[in-house]
TORKOL-4160 file (C-alpha; in steps of 0.2 Angstrom, whole numbers, padded with zeros to 4 digits, m for minus):
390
<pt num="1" X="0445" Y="0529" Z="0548"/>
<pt num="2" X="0436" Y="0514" Z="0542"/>
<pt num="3" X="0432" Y="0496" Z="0551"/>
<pt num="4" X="0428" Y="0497" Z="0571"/>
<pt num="5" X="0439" Y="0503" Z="0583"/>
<pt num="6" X="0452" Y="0494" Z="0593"/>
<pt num="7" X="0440" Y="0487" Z="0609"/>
<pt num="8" X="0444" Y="0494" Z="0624"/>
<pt num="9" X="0452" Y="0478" Z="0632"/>
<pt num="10" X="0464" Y="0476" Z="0618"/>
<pt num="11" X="0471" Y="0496" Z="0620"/>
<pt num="12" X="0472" Y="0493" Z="0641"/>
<pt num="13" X="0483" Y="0478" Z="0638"/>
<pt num="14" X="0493" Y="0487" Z="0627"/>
<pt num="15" X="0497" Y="0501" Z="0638"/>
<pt num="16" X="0499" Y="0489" Z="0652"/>
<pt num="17" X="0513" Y="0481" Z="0645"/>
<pt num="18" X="0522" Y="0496" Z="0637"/>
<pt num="19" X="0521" Y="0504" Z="0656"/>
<pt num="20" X="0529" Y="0487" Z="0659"/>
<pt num="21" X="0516" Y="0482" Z="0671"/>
<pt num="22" X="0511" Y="0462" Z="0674"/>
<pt num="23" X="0495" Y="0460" Z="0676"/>
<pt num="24" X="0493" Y="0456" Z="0695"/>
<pt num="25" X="0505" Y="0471" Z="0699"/>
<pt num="26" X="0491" Y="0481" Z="0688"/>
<pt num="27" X="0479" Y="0472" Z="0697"/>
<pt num="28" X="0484" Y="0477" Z="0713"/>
<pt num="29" X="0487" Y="0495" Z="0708"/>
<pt num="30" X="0467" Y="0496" Z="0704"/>
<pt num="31" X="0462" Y="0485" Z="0720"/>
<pt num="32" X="0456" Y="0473" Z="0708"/>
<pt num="33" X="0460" Y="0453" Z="0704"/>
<pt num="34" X="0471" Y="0447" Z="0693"/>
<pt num="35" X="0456" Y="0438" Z="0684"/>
<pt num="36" X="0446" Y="0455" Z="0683"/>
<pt num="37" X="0459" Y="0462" Z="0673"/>
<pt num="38" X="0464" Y="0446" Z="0660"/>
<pt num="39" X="0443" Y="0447" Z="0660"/>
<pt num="40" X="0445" Y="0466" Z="0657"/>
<pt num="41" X="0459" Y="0462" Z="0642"/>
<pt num="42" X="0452" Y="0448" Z="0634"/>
<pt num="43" X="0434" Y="0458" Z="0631"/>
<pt num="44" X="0425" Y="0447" Z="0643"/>
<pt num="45" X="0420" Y="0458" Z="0655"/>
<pt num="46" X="0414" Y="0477" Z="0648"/>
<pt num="47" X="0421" Y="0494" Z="0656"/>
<pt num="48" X="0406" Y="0502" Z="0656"/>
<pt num="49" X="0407" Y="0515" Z="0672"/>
<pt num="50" X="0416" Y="0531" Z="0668"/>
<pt num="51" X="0423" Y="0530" Z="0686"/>
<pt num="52" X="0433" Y="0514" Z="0682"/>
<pt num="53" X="0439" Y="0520" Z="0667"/>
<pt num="54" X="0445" Y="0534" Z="0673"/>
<pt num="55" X="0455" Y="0525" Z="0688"/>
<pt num="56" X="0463" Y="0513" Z="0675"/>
<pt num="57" X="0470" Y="0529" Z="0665"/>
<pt num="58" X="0476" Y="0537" Z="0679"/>
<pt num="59" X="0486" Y="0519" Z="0683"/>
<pt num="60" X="0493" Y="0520" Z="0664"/>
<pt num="61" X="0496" Y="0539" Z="0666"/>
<pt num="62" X="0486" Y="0541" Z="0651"/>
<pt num="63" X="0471" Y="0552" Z="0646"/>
<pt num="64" X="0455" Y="0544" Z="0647"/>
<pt num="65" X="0451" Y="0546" Z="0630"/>
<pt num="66" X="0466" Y="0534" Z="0622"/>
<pt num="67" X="0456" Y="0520" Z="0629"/>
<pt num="68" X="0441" Y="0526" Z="0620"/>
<pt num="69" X="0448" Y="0529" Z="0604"/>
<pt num="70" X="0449" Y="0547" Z="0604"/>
<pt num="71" X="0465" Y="0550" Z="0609"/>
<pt num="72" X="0474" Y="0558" Z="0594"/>
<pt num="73" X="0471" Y="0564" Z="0575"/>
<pt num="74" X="0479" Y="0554" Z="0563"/>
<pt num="75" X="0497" Y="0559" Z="0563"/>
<pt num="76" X="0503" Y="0574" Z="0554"/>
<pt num="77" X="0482" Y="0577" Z="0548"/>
<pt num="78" X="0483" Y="0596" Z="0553"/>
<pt num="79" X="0500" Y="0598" Z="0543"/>
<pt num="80" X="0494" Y="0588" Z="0528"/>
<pt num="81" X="0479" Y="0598" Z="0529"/>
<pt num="82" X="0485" Y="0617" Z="0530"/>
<pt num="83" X="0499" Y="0611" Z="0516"/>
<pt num="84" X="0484" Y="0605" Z="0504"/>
<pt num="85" X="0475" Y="0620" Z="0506"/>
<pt num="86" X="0492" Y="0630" Z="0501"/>
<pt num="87" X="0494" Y="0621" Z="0485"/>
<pt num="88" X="0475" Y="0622" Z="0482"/>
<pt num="89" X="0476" Y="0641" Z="0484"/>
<pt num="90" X="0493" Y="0641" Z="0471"/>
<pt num="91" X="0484" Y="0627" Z="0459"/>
<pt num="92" X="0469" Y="0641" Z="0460"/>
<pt num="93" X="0479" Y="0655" Z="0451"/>
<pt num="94" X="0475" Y="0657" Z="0432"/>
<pt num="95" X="0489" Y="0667" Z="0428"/>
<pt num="96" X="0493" Y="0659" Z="0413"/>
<pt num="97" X="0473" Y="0655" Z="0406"/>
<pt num="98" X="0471" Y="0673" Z="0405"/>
<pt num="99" X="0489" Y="0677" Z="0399"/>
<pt num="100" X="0490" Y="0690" Z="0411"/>
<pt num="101" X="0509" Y="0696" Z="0411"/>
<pt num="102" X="0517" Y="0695" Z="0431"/>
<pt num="103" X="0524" Y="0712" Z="0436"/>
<pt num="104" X="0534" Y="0700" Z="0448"/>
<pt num="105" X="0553" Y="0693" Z="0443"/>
<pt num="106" X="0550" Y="0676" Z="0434"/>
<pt num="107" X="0561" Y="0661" Z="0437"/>
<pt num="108" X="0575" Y="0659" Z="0422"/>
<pt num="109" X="0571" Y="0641" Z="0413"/>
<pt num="110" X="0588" Y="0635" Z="0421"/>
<pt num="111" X="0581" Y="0640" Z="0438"/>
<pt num="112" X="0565" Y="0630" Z="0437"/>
<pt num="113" X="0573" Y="0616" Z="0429"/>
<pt num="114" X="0585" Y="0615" Z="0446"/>
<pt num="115" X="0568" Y="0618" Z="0456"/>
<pt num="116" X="0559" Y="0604" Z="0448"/>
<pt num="117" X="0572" Y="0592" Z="0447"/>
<pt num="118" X="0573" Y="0594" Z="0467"/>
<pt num="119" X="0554" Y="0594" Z="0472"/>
<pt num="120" X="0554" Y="0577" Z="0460"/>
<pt num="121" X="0569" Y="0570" Z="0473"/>
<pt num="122" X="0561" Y="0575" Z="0486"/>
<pt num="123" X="0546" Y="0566" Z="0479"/>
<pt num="124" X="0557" Y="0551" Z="0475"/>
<pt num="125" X="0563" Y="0549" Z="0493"/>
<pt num="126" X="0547" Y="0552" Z="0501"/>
<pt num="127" X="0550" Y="0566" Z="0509"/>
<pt num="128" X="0532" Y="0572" Z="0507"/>
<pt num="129" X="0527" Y="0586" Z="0522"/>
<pt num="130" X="0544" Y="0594" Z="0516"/>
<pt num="131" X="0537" Y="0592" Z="0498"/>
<pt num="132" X="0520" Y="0601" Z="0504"/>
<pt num="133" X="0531" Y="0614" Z="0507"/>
<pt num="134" X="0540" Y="0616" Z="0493"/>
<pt num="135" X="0527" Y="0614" Z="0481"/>
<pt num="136" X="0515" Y="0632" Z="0485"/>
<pt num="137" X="0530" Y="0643" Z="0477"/>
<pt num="138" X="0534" Y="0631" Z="0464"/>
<pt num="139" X="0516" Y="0628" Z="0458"/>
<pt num="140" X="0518" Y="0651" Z="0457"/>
<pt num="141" X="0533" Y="0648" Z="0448"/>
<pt num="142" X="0527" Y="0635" Z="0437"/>
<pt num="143" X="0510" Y="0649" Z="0433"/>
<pt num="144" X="0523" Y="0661" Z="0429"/>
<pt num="145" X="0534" Y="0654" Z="0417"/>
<pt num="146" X="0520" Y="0648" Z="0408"/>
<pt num="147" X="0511" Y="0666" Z="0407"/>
<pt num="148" X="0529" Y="0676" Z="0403"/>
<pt num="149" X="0531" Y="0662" Z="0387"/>
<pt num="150" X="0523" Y="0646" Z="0384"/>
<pt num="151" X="0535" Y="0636" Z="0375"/>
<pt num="152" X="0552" Y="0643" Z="0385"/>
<pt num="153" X="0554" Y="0630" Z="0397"/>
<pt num="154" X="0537" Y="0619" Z="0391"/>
<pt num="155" X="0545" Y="0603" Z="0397"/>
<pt num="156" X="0550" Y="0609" Z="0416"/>
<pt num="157" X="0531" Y="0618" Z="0417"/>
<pt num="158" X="0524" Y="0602" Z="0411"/>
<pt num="159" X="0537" Y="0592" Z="0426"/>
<pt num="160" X="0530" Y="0602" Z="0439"/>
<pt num="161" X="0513" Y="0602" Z="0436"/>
<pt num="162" X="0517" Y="0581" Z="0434"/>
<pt num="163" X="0526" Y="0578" Z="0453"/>
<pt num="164" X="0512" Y="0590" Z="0460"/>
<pt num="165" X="0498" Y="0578" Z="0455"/>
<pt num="166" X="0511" Y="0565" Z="0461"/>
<pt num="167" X="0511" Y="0570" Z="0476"/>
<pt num="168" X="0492" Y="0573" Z="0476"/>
<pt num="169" X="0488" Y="0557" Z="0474"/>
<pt num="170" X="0500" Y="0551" Z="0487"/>
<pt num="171" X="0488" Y="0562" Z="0499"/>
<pt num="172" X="0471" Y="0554" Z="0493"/>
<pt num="173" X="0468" Y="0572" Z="0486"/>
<pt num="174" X="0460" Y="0566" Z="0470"/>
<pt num="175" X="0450" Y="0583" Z="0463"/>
<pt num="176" X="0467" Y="0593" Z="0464"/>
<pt num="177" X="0477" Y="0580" Z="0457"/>
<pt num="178" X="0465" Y="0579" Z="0442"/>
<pt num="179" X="0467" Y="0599" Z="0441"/>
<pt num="180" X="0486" Y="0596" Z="0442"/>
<pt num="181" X="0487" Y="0582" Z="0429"/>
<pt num="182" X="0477" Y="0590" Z="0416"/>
<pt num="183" X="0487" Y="0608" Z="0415"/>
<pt num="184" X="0502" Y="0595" Z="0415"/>
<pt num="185" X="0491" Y="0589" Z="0397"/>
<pt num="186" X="0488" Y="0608" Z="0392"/>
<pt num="187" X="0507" Y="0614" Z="0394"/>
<pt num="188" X="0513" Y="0600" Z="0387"/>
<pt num="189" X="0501" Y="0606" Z="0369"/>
<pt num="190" X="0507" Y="0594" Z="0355"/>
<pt num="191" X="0520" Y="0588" Z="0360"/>
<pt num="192" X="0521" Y="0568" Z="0361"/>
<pt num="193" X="0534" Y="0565" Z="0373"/>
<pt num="194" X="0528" Y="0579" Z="0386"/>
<pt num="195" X="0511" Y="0572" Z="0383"/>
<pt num="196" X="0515" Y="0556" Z="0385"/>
<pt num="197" X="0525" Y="0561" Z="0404"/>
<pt num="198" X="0507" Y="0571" Z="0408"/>
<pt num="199" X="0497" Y="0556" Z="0405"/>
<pt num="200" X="0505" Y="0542" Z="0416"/>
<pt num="201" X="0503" Y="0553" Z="0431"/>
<pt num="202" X="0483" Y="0556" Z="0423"/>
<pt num="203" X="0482" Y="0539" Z="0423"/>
<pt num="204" X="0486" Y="0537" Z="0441"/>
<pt num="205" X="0475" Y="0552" Z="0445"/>
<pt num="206" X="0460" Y="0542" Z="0437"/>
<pt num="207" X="0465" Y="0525" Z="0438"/>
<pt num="208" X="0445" Y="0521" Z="0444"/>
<pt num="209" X="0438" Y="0526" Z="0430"/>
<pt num="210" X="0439" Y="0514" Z="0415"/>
<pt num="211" X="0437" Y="0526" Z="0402"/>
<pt num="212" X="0454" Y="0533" Z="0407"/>
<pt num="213" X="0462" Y="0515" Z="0401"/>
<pt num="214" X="0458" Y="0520" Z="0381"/>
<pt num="215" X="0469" Y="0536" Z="0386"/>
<pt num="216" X="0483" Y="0527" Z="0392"/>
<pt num="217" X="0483" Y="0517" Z="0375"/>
<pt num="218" X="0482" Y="0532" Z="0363"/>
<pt num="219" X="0495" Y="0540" Z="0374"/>
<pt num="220" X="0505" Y="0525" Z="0370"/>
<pt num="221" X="0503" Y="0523" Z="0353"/>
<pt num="222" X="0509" Y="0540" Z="0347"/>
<pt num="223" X="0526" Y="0537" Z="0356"/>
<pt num="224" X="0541" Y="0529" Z="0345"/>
<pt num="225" X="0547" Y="0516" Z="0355"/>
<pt num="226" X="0565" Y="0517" Z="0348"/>
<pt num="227" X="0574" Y="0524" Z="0361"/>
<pt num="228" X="0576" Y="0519" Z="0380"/>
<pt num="229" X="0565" Y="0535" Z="0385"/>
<pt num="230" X="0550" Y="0531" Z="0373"/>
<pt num="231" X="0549" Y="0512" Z="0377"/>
<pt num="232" X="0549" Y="0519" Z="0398"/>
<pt num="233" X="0537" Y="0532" Z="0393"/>
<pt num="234" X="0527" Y="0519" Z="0384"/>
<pt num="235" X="0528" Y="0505" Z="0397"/>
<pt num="236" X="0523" Y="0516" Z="0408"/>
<pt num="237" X="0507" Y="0520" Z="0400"/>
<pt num="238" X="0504" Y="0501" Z="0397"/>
<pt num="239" X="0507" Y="0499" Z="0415"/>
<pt num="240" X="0494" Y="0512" Z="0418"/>
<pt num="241" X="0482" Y="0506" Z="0409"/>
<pt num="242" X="0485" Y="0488" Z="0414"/>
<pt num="243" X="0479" Y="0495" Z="0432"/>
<pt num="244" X="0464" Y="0504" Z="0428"/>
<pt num="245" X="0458" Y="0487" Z="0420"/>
<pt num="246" X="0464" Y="0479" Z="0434"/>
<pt num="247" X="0451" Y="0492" Z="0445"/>
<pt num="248" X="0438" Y="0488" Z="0434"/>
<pt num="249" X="0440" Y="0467" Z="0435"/>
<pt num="250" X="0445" Y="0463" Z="0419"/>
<pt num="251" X="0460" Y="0450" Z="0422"/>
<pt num="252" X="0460" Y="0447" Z="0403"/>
<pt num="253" X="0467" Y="0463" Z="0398"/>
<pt num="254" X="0478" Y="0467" Z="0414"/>
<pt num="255" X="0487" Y="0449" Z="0406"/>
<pt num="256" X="0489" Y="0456" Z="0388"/>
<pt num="257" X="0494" Y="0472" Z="0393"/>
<pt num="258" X="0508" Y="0470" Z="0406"/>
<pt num="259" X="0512" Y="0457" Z="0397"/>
<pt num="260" X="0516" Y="0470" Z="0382"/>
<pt num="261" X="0523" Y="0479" Z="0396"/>
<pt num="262" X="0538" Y="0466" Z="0402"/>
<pt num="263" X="0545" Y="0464" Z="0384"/>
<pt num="264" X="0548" Y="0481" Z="0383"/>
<pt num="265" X="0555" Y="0482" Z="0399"/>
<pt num="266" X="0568" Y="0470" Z="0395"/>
<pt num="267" X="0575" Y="0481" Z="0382"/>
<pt num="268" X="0577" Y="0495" Z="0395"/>
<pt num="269" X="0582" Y="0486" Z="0408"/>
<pt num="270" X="0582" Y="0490" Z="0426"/>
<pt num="271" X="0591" Y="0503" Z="0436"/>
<pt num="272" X="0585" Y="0519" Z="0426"/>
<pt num="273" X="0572" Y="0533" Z="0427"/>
<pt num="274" X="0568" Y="0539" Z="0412"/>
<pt num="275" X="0554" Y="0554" Z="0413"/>
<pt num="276" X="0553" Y="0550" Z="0430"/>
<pt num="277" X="0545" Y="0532" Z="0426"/>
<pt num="278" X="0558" Y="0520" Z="0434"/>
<pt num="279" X="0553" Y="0509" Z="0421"/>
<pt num="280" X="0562" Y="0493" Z="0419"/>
<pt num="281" X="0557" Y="0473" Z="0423"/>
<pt num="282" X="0557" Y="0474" Z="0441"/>
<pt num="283" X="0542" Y="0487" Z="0440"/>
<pt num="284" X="0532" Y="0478" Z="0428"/>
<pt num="285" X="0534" Y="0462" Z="0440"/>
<pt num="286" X="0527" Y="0477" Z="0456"/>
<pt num="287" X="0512" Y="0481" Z="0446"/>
<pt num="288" X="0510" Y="0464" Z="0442"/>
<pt num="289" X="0505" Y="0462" Z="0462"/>
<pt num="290" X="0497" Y="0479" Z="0461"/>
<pt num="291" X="0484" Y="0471" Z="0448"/>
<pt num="292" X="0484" Y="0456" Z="0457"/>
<pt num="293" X="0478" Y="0463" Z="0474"/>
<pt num="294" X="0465" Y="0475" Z="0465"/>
<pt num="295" X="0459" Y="0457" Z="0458"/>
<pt num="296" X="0458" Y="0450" Z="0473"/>
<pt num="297" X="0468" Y="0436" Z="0470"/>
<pt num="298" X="0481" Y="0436" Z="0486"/>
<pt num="299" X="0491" Y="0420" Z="0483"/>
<pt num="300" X="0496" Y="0424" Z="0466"/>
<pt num="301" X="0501" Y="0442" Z="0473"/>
<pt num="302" X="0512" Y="0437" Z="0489"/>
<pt num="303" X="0523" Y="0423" Z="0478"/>
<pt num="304" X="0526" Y="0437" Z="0464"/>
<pt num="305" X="0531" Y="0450" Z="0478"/>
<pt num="306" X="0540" Y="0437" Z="0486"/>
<pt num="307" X="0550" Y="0434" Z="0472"/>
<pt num="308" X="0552" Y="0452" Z="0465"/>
<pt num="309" X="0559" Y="0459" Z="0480"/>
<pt num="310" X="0574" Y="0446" Z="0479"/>
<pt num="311" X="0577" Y="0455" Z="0460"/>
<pt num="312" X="0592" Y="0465" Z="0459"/>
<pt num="313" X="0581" Y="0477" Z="0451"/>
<pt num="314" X="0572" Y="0480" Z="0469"/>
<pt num="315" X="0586" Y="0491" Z="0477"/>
<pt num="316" X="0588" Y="0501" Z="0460"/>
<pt num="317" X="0569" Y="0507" Z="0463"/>
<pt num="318" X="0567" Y="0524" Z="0472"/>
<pt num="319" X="0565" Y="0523" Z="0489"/>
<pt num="320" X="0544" Y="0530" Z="0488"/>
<pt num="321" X="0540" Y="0517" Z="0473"/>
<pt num="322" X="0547" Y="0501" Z="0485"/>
<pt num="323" X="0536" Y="0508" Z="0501"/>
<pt num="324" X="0521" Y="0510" Z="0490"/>
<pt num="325" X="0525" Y="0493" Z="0484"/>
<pt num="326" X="0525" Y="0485" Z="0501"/>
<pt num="327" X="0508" Y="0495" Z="0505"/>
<pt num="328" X="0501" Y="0483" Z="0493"/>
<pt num="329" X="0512" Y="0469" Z="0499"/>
<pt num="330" X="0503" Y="0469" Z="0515"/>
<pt num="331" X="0484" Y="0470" Z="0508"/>
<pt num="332" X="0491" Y="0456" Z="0498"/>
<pt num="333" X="0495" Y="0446" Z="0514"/>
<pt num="334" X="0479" Y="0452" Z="0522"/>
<pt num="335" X="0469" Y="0444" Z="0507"/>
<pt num="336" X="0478" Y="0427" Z="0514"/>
<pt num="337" X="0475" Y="0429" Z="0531"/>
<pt num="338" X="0494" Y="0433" Z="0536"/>
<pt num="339" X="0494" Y="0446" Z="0546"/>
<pt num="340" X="0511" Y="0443" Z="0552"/>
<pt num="341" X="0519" Y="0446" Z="0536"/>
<pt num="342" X="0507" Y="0459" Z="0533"/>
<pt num="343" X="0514" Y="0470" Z="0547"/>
<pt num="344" X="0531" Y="0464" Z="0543"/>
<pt num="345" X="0532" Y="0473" Z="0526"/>
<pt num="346" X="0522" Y="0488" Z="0534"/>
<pt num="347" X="0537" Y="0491" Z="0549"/>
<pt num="348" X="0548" Y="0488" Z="0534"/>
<pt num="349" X="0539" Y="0498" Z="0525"/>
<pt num="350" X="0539" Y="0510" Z="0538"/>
<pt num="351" X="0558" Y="0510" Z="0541"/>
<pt num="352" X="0563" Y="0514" Z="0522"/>
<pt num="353" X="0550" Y="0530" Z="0520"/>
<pt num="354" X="0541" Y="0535" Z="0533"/>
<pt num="355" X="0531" Y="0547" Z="0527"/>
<pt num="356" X="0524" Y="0532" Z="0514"/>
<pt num="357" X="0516" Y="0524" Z="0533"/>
<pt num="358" X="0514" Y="0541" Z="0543"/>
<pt num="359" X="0507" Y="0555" Z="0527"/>
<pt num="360" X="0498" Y="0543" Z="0516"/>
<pt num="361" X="0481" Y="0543" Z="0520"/>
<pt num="362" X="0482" Y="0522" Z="0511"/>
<pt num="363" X="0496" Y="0519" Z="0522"/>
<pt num="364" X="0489" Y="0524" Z="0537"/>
<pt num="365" X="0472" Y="0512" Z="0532"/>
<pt num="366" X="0482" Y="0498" Z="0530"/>
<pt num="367" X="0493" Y="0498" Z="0545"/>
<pt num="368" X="0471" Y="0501" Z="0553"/>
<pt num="369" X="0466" Y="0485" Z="0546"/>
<pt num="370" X="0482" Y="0474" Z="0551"/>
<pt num="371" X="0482" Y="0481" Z="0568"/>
<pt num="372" X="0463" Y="0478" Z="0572"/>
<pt num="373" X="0467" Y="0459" Z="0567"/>
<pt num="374" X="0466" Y="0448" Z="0585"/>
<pt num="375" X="0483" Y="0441" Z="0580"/>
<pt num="376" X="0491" Y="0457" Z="0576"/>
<pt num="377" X="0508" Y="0458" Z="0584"/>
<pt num="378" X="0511" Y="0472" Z="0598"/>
<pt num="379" X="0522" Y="0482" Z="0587"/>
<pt num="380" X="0510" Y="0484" Z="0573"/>
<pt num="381" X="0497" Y="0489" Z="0587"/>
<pt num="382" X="0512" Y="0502" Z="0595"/>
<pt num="383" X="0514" Y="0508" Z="0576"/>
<pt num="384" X="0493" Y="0510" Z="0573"/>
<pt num="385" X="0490" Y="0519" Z="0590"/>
<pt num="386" X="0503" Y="0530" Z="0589"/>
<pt num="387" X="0496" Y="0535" Z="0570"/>
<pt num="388" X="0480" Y="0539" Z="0577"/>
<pt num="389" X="0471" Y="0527" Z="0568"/>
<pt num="390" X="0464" Y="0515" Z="0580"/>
């Protein structure tokens, strides 16, 4: 957790009025005045004595500790935890490096296609902890099919190693999504298309690195750009690109680039997923806030999200791309001082996938930051303790 903690008069208000308690009823309850405790909530006056403390959590039926700050882990951190260490374990297996032959029945390429296709779903709708679960005997799947016969079911091998790293990402898990990106790049061999699929989740995967942005491009280039599926596939790499320039401070080239981006967007259109991409003008206009944000520039990222989420396009998206993109809504409205809109988008945010808010490590920072804000409303700071992040 970064930034200082809720102070202590703040977290004593707000377990005052959730106990539904006025202040001199509280008051009373303490054998205090009323004019301790507004003191005590407004930070004028310091709870230093164990003692006291100790009185005023035994009035809130609380444990001492949630007014100092300890009171819980971030919520779901022990799942999340044991869940990356099973993936890690299944991403450690080298099966297919050594082309070791499994004595254990192998997953038909019909099967894994039906597997992969329903951990991308899940991925889709945000359903992550039952996604950490899923993934463990898919990732042995995955190791399997690919030891038995590279090139039998190369594209669902390459899928599952591409919504593994997805999901990595989404989990701030940034060495294993690498290792899950790159055998996506070395199943997918020389094939362009597959390739191309492996590279937009490497792009994510390495999006602070600028080197990775020259990647994007050659990934790009070798992609005909005559269907629907290759302009998505290409777009997204521009897309990809136009991000890690965006990381790296160039405005110049996240310009040229999106702009690239948007008129091939128009000839695919909104409402489709080709490859997983959901590619289409409404994205390009989200990542246009994304780069926006990253480059600091708030006002230009609030009216561009302001107006894209009134695009028909916006209810097309999958439900995790438009609670990622109202994560980055509300830095946007924290890089203008509005922190009430800021914890508008995060409850909504919170409301449409709640794992986006209560598994993702960038959610839960984000809902941190607003809460700690002295105008912070009461739900956003309801929200944040009850995450374990203040």
């Amino acid at each position: 957790m970064s930034g200082d903690p809720l102070p202590i008069g703040r977290r004593v208000a707000y377990l005052r009025v959730r106990r539904r308690l006025s202040q001199q009823s509280f008051a009373d309850r303490l054998g205090k005045s009323k004019s301790w405790v507004d003191k005590v909530e407004r930070g004028v006056r310091s709870l230093e004595r164990v003692s006291t403390i100790r009185e005023i959590a035994a009035v809130l039926r609380v444990d001492p500790a949630v007014l100092l700050g300890g009171d819980v882990q971030p919520a779901g951190s022990a799942e999340r935890r044991e869940g990356v260490a099973r993936i890690r374990a299944a991403l450690s297996a080298y099966p297919m490096a050594f082309c070791r032959p499994t004595d254990q029945e192998v997953m038909s390429p019909d099967g894994l296609v039906r597997e992969v296709r329903h951990a991308w779903m899940t991925f889709q709708h945000a359903r992550y902890p039952r996604l950490v679960e899923l993934l463990p005997a898919l990732v042995t799947e995955v190791h399997r099919a690919y030891a038995q016969d590279p090139e039998a079911g190369r594209a669902a091998v390459v899928e599952g190693y591409r919504v593994t790293a997805a999901l990595l990402v989404k989990l701030d898990e940034g060495i294993l999504a690498w290792l899950a990106a790159d055998r996506a790049m070395s199943a997918a061999a020389d094939d362009r298309m597959l390739l191309a699929c492996a590279a937009v989740q490497l792009g994510q995967v390495l999006r602070a690195s600028a080197r990775a942005g020259p990647v994007m491009l050659a990934a790009a280039s070798q992609i005909a750009a005559g269907t629907p599926e290759g302009l998505s596939l290409r777009g997204s790499l521009l897309v990809q690109a136009a991000q890690i320039a965006a990381r790296a401070g160039d405005d110049r080239v996240v310009g040229e680039l999106l702009d690239e981006a948007a008129g091939l967007a128009v000839q695919v259109g909104d409402g489709h997923d080709h490859y997983r991409t959901a590619f289409g003008p409404t994205a390009v206009e989200l990542a246009r806030v994304a780069a926006a944000v990253e480059l600091g520039d708030g006002p230009q990222a609030v009216a561009r999200h302001e107006k894209a989420i009134g695009r028909d396009g916006w209810r097309w998206l999958p439900v995790e791309h438009r609670a990622a993109h109202l994560i980055d809504a509300a830095r946007a409205y924290l890089q203008t001082d509005d922190t009430a809109n800021a914890a508008r988008v995060l409850l909504r945010a919170e409301r449409v996938a709640p794992a986006e808010i209560r598994f993702r490590p960038a959610g839960r920072d984000v809902v941190a930051q607003v809460a700690r804000d002295p105008g912070a409303p009461p739900t956003i700071t309801q929200l944040a303790i009850g995450l374990g992040v203040l």
